[in-house]
PDB file of N, H, CA, C and O in Angstrom:
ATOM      1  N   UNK A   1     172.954  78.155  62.939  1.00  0.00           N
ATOM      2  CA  UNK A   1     171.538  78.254  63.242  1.00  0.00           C
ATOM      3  C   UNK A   1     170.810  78.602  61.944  1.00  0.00           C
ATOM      4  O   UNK A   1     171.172  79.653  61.415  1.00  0.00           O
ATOM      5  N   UNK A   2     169.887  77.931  61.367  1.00  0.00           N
ATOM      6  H   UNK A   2     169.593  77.077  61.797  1.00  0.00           H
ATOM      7  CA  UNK A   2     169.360  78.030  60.425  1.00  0.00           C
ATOM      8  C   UNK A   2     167.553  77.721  60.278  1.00  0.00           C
ATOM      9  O   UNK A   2     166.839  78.007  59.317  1.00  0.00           O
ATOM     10  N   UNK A   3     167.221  77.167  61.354  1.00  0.00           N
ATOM     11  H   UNK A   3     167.801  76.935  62.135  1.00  0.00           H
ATOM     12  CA  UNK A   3     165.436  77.137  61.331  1.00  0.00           C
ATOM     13  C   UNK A   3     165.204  77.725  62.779  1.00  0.00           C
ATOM     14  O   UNK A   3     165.915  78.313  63.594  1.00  0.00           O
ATOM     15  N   UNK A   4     163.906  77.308  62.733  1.00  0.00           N
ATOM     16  H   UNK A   4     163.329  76.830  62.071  1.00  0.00           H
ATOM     17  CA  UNK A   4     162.971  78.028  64.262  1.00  0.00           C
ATOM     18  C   UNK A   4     163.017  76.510  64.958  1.00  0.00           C
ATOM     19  O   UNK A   4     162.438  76.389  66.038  1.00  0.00           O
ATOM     20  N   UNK A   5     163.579  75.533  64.470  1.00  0.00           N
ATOM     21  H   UNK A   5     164.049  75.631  63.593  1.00  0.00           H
ATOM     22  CA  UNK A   5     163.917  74.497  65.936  1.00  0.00           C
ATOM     23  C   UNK A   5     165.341  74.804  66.287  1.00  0.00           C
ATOM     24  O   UNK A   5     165.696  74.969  67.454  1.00  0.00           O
ATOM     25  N   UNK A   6     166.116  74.876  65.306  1.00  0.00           N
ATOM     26  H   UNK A   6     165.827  74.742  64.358  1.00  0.00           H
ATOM     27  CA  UNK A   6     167.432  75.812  66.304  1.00  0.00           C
ATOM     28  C   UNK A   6     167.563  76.912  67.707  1.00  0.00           C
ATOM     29  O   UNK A   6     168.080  76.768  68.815  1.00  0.00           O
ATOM     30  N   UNK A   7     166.813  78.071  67.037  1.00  0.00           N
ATOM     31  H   UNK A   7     166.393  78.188  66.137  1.00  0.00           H
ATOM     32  CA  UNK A   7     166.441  78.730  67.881  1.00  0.00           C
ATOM     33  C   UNK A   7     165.574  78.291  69.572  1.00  0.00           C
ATOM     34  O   UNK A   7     165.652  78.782  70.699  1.00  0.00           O
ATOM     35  N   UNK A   8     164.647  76.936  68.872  1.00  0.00           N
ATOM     36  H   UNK A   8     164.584  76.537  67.957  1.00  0.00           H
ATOM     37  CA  UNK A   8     164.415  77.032  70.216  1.00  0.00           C
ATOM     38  C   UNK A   8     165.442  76.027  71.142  1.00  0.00           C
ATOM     39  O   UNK A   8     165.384  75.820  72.355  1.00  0.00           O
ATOM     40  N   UNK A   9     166.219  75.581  70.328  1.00  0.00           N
ATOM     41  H   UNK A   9     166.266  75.749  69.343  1.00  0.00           H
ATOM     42  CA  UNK A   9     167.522  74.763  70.787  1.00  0.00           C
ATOM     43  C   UNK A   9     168.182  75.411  71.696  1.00  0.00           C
ATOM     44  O   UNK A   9     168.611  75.085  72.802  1.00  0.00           O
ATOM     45  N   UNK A  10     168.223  76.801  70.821  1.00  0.00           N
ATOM     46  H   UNK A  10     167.874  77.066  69.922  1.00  0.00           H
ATOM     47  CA  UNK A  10     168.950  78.028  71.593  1.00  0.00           C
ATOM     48  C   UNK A  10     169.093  77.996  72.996  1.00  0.00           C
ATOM     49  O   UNK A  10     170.012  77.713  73.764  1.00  0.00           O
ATOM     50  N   UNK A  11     167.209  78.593  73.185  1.00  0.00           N
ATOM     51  H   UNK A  11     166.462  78.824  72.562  1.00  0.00           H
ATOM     52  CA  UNK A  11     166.892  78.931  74.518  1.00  0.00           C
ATOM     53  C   UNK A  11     166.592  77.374  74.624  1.00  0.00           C
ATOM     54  O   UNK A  11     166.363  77.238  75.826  1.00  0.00           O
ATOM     55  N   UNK A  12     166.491  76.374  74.149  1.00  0.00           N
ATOM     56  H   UNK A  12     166.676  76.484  73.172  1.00  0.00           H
ATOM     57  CA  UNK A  12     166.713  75.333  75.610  1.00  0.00           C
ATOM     58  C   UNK A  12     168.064  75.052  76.407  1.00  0.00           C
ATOM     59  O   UNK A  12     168.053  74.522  77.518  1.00  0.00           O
ATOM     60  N   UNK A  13     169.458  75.526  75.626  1.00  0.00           N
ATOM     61  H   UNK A  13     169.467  75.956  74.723  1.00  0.00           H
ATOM     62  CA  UNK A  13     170.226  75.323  76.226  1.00  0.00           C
ATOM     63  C   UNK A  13     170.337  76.587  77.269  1.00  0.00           C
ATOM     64  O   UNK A  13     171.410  76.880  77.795  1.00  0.00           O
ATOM     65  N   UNK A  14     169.586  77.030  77.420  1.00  0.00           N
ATOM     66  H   UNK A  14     168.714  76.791  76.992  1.00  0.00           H
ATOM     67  CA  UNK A  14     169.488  77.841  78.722  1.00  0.00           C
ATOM     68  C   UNK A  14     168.651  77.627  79.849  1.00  0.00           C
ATOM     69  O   UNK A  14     168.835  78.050  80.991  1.00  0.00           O
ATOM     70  N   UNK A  15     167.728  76.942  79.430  1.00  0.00           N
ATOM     71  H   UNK A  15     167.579  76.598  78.503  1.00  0.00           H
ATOM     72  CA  UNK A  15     166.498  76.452  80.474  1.00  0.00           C
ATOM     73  C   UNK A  15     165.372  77.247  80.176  1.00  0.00           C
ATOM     74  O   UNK A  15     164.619  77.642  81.066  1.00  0.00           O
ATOM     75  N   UNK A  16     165.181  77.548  78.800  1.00  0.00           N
ATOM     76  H   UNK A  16     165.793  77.228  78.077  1.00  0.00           H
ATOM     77  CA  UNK A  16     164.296  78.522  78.551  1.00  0.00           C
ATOM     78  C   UNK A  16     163.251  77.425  77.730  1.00  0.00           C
ATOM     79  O   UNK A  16     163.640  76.688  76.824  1.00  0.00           O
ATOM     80  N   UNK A  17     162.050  77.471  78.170  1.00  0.00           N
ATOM     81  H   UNK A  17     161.734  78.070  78.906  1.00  0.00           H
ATOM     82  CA  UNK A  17     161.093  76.559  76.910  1.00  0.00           C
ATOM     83  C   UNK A  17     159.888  76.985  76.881  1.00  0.00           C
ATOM     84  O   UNK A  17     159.144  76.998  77.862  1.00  0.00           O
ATOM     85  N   UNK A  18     159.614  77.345  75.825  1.00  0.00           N
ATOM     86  H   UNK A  18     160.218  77.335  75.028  1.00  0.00           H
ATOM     87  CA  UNK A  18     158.229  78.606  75.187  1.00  0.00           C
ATOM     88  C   UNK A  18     157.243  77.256  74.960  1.00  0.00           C
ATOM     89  O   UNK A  18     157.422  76.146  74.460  1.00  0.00           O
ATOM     90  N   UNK A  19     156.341  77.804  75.464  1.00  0.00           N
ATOM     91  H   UNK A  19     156.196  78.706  75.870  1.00  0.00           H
ATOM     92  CA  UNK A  19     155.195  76.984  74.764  1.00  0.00           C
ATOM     93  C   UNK A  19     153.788  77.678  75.325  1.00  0.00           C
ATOM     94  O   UNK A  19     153.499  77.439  76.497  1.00  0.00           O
ATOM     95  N   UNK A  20     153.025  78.407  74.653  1.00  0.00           N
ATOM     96  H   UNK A  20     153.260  78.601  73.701  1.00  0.00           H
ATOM     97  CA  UNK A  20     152.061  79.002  75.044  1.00  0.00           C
ATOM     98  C   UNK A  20     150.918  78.616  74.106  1.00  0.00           C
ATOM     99  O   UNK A  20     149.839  79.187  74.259  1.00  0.00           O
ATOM    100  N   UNK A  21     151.058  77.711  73.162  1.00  0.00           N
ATOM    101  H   UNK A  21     151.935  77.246  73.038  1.00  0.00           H
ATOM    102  CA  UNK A  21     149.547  76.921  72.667  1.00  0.00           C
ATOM    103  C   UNK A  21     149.358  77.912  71.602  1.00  0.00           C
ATOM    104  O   UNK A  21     148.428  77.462  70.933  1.00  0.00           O
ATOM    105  N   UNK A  22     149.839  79.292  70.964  1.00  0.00           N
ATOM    106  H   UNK A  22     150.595  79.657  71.508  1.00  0.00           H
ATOM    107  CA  UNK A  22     149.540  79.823  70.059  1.00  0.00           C
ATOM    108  C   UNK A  22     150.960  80.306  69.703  1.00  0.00           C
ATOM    109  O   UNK A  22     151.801  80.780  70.467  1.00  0.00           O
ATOM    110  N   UNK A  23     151.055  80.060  68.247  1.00  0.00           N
ATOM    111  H   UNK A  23     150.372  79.675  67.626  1.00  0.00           H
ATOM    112  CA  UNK A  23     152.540  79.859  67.503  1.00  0.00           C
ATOM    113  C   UNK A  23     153.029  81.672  67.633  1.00  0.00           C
ATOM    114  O   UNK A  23     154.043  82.080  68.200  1.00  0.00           O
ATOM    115  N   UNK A  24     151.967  82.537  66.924  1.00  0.00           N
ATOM    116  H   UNK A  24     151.144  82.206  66.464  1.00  0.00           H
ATOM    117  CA  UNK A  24     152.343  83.937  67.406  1.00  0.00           C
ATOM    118  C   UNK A  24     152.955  84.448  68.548  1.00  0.00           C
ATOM    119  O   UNK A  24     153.982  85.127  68.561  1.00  0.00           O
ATOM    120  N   UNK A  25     152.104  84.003  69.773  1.00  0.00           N
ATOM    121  H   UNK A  25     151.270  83.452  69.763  1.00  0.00           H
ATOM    122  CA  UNK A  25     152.406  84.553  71.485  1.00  0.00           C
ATOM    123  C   UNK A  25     153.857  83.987  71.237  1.00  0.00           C
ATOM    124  O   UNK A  25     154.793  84.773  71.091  1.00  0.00           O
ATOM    125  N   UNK A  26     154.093  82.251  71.177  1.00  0.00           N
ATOM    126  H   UNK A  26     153.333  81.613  71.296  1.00  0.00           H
ATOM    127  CA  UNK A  26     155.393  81.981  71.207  1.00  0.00           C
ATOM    128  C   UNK A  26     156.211  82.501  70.525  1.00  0.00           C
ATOM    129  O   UNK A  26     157.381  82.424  70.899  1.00  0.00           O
ATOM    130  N   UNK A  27     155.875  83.248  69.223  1.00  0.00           N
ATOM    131  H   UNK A  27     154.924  83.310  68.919  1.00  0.00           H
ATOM    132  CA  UNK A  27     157.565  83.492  68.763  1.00  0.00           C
ATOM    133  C   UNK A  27     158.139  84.960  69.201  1.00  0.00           C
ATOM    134  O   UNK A  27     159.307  85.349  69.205  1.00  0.00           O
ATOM    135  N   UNK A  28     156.511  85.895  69.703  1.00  0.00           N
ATOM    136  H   UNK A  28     155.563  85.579  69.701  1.00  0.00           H
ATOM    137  CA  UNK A  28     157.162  86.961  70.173  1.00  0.00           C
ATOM    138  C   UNK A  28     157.694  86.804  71.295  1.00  0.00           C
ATOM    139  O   UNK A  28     158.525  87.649  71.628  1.00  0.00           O
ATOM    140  N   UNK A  29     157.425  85.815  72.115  1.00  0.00           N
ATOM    141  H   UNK A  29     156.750  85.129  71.844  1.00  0.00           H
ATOM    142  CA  UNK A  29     157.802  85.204  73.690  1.00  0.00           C
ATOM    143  C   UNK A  29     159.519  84.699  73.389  1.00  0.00           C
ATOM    144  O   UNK A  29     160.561  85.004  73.969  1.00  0.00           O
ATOM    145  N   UNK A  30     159.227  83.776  72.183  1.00  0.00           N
ATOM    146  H   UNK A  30     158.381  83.528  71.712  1.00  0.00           H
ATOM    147  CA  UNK A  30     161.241  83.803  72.118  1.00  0.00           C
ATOM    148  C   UNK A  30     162.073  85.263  71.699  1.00  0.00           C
ATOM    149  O   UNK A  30     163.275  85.467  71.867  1.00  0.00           O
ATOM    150  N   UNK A  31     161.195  86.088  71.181  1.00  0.00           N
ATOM    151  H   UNK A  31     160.219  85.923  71.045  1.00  0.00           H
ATOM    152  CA  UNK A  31     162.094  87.157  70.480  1.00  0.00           C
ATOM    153  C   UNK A  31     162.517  87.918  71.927  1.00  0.00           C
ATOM    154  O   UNK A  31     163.672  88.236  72.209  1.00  0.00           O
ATOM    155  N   UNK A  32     161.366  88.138  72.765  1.00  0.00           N
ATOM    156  H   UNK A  32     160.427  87.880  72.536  1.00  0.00           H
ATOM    157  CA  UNK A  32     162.121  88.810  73.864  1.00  0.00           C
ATOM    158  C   UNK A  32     162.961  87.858  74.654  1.00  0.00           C
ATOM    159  O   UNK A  32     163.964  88.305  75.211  1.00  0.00           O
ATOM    160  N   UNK A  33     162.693  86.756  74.747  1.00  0.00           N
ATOM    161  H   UNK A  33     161.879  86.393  74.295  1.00  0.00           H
ATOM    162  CA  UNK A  33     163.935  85.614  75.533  1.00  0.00           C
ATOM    163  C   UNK A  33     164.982  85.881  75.022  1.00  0.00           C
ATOM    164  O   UNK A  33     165.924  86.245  75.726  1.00  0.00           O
ATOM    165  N   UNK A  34     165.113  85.755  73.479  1.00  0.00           N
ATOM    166  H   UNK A  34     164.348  85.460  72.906  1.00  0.00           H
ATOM    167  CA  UNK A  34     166.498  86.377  72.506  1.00  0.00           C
ATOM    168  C   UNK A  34     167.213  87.317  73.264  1.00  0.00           C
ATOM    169  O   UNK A  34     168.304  87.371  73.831  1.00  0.00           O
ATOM    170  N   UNK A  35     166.077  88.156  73.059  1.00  0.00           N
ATOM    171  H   UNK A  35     165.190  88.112  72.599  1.00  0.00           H
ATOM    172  CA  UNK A  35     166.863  89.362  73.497  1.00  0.00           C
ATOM    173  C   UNK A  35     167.366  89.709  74.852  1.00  0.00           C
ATOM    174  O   UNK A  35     168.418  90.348  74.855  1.00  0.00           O
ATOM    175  N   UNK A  36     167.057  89.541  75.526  1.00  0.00           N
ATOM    176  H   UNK A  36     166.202  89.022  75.524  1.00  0.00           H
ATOM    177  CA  UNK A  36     167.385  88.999  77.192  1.00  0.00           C
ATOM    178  C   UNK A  36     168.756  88.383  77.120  1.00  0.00           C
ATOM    179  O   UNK A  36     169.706  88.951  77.660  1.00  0.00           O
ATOM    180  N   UNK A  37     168.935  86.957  76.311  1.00  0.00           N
ATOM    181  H   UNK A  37     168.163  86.496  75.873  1.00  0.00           H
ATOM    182  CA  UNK A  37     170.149  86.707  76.553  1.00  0.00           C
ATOM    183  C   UNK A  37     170.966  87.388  76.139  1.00  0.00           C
ATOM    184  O   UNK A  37     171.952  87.588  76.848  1.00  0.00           O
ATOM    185  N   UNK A  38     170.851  88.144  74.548  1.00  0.00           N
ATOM    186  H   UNK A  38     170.049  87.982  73.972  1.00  0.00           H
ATOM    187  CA  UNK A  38     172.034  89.278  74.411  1.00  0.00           C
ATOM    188  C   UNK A  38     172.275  90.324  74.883  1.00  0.00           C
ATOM    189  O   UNK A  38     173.335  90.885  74.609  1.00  0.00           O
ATOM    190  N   UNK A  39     171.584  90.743  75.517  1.00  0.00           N
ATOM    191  H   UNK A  39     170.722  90.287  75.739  1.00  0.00           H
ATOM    192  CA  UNK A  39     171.531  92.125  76.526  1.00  0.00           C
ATOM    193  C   UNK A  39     171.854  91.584  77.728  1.00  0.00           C
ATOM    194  O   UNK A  39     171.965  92.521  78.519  1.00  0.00           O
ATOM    195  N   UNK A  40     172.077  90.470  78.308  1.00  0.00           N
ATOM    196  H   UNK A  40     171.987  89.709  77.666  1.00  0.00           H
ATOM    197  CA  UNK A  40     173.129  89.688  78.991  1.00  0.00           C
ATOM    198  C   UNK A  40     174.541  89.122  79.306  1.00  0.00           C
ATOM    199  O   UNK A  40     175.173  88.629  80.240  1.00  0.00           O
ATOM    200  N   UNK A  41     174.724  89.577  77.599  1.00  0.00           N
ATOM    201  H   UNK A  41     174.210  89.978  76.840  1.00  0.00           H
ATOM    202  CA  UNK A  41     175.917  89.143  77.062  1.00  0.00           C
ATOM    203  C   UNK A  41     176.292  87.128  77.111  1.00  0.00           C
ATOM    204  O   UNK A  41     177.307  86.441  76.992  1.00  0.00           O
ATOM    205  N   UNK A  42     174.852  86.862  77.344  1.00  0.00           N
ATOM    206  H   UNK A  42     174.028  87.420  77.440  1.00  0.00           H
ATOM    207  CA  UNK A  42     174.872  85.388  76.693  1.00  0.00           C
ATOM    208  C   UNK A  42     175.058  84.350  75.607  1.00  0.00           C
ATOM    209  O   UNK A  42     175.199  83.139  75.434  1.00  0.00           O
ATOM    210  N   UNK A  43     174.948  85.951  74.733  1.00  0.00           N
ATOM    211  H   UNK A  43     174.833  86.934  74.874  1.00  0.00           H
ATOM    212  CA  UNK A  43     175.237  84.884  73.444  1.00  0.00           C
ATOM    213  C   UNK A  43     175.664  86.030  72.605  1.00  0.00           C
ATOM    214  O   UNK A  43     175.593  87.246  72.780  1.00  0.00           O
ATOM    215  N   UNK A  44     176.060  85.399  71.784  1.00  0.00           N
ATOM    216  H   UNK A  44     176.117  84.411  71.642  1.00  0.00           H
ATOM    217  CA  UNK A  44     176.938  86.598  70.223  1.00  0.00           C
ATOM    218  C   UNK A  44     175.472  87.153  69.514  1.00  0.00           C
ATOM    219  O   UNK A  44     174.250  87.011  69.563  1.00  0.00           O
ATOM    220  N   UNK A  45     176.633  87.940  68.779  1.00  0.00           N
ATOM    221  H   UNK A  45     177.625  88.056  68.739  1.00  0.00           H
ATOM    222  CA  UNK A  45     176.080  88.966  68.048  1.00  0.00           C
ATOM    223  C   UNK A  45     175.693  88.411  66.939  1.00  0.00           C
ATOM    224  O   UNK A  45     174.772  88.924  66.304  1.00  0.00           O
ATOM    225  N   UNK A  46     176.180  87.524  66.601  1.00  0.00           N
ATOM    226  H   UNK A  46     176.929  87.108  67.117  1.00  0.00           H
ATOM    227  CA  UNK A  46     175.808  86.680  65.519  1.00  0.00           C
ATOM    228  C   UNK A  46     174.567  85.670  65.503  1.00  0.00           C
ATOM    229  O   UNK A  46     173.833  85.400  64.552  1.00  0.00           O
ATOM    230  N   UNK A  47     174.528  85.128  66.968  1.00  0.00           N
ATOM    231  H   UNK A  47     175.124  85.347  67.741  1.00  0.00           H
ATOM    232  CA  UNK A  47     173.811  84.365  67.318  1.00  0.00           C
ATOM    233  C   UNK A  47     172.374  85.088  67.361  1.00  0.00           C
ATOM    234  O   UNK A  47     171.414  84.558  66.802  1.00  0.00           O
ATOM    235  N   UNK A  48     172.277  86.065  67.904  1.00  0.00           N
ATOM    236  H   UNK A  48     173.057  86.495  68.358  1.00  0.00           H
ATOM    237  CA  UNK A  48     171.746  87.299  68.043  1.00  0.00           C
ATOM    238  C   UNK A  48     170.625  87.484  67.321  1.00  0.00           C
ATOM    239  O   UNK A  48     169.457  87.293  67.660  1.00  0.00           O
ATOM    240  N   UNK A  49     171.367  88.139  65.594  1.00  0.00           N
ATOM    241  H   UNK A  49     172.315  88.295  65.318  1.00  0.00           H
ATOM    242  CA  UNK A  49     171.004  88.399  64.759  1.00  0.00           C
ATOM    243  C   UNK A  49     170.217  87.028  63.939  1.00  0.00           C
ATOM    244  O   UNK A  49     169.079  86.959  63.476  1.00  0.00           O
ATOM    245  N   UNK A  50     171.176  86.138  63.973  1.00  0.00           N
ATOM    246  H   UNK A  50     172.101  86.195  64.349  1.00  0.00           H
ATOM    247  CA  UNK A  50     170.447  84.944  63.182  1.00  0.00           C
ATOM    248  C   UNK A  50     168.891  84.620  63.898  1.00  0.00           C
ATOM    249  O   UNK A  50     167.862  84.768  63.239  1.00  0.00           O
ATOM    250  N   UNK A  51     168.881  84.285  64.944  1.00  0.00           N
ATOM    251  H   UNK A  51     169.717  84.164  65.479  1.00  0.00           H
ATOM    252  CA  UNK A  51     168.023  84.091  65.520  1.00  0.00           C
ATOM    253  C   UNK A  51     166.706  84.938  65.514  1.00  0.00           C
ATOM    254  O   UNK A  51     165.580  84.457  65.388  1.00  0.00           O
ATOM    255  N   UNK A  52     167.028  86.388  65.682  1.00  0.00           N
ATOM    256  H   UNK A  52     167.943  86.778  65.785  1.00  0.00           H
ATOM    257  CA  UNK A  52     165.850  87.082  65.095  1.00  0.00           C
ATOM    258  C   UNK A  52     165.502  87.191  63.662  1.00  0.00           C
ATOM    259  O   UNK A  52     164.385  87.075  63.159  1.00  0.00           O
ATOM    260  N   UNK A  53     166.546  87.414  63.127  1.00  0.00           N
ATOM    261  H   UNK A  53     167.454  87.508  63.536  1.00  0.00           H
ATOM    262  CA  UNK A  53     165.758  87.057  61.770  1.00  0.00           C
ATOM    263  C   UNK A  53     164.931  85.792  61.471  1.00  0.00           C
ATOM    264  O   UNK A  53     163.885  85.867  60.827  1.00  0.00           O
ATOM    265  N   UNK A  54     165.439  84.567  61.974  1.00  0.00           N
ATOM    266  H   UNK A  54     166.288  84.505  62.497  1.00  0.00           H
ATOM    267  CA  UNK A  54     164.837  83.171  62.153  1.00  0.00           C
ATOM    268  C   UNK A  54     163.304  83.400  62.356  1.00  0.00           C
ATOM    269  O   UNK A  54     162.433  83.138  61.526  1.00  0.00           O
ATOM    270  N   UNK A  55     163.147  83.857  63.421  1.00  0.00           N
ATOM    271  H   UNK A  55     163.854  84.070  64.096  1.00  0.00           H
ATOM    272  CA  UNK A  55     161.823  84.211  64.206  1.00  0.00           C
ATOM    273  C   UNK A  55     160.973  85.715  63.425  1.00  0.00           C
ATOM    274  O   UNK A  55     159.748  85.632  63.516  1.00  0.00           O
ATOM    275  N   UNK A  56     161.360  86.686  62.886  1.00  0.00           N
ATOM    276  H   UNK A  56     162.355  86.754  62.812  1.00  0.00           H
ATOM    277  CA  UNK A  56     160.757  87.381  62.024  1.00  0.00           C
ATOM    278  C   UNK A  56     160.289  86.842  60.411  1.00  0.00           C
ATOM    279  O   UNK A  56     159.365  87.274  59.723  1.00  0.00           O
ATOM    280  N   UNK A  57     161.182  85.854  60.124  1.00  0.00           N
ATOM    281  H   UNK A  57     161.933  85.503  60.683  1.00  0.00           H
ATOM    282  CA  UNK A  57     160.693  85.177  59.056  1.00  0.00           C
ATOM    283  C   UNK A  57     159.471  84.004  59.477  1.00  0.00           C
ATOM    284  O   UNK A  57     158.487  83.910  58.742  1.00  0.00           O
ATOM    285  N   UNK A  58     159.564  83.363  60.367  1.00  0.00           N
ATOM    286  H   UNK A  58     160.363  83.440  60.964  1.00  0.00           H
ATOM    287  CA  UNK A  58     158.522  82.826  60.895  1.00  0.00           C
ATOM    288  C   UNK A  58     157.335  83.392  60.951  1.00  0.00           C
ATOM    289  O   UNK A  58     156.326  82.904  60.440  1.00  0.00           O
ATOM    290  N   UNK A  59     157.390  84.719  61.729  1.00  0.00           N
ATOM    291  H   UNK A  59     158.209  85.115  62.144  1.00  0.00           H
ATOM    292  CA  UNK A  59     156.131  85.371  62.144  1.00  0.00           C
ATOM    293  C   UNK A  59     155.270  85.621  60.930  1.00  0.00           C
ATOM    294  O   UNK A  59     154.048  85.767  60.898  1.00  0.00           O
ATOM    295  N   UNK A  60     156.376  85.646  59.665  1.00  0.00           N
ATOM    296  H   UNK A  60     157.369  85.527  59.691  1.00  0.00           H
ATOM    297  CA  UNK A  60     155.101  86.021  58.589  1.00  0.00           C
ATOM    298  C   UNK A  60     154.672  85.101  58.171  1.00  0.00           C
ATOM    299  O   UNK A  60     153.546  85.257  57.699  1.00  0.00           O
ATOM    300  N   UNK A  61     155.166  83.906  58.102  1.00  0.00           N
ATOM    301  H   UNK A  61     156.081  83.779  58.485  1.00  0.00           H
ATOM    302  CA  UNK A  61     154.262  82.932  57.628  1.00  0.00           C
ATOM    303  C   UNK A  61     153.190  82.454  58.087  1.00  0.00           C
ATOM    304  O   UNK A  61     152.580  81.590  57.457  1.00  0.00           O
TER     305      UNK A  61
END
């Protein structure tokens, strides 16, 4: 996993699909989806981590 279309690859392979018309709302909207699945034990720790960082590097741009 290496960009913010991965990530939302992520949560589509879950049935998860963000789209709220403002890029901000959405990425904090995937960060808690993220987190949901790992506090689920849906996905690794690795997966986890990449992914938020993915999406915190996003947010600042």
């Amino acid at each position: 996993m290496n960009s913010f279309i991965d990530v939302q690859k992520l949560l589509k392979s879950f049935g998860v699909f963000v789209y709220l018309g403002d890029r901000d709302s959405d990425i904090l909207l995937m960060e808690e989806e993220v987190k949901e699945l790992y506090k689920n034990n849906l996905i690794s720790t690795d997966e986890f981590q990449k992914a938020l960082l993915i999406l915190r590097t996003e947010k600042k741009s």
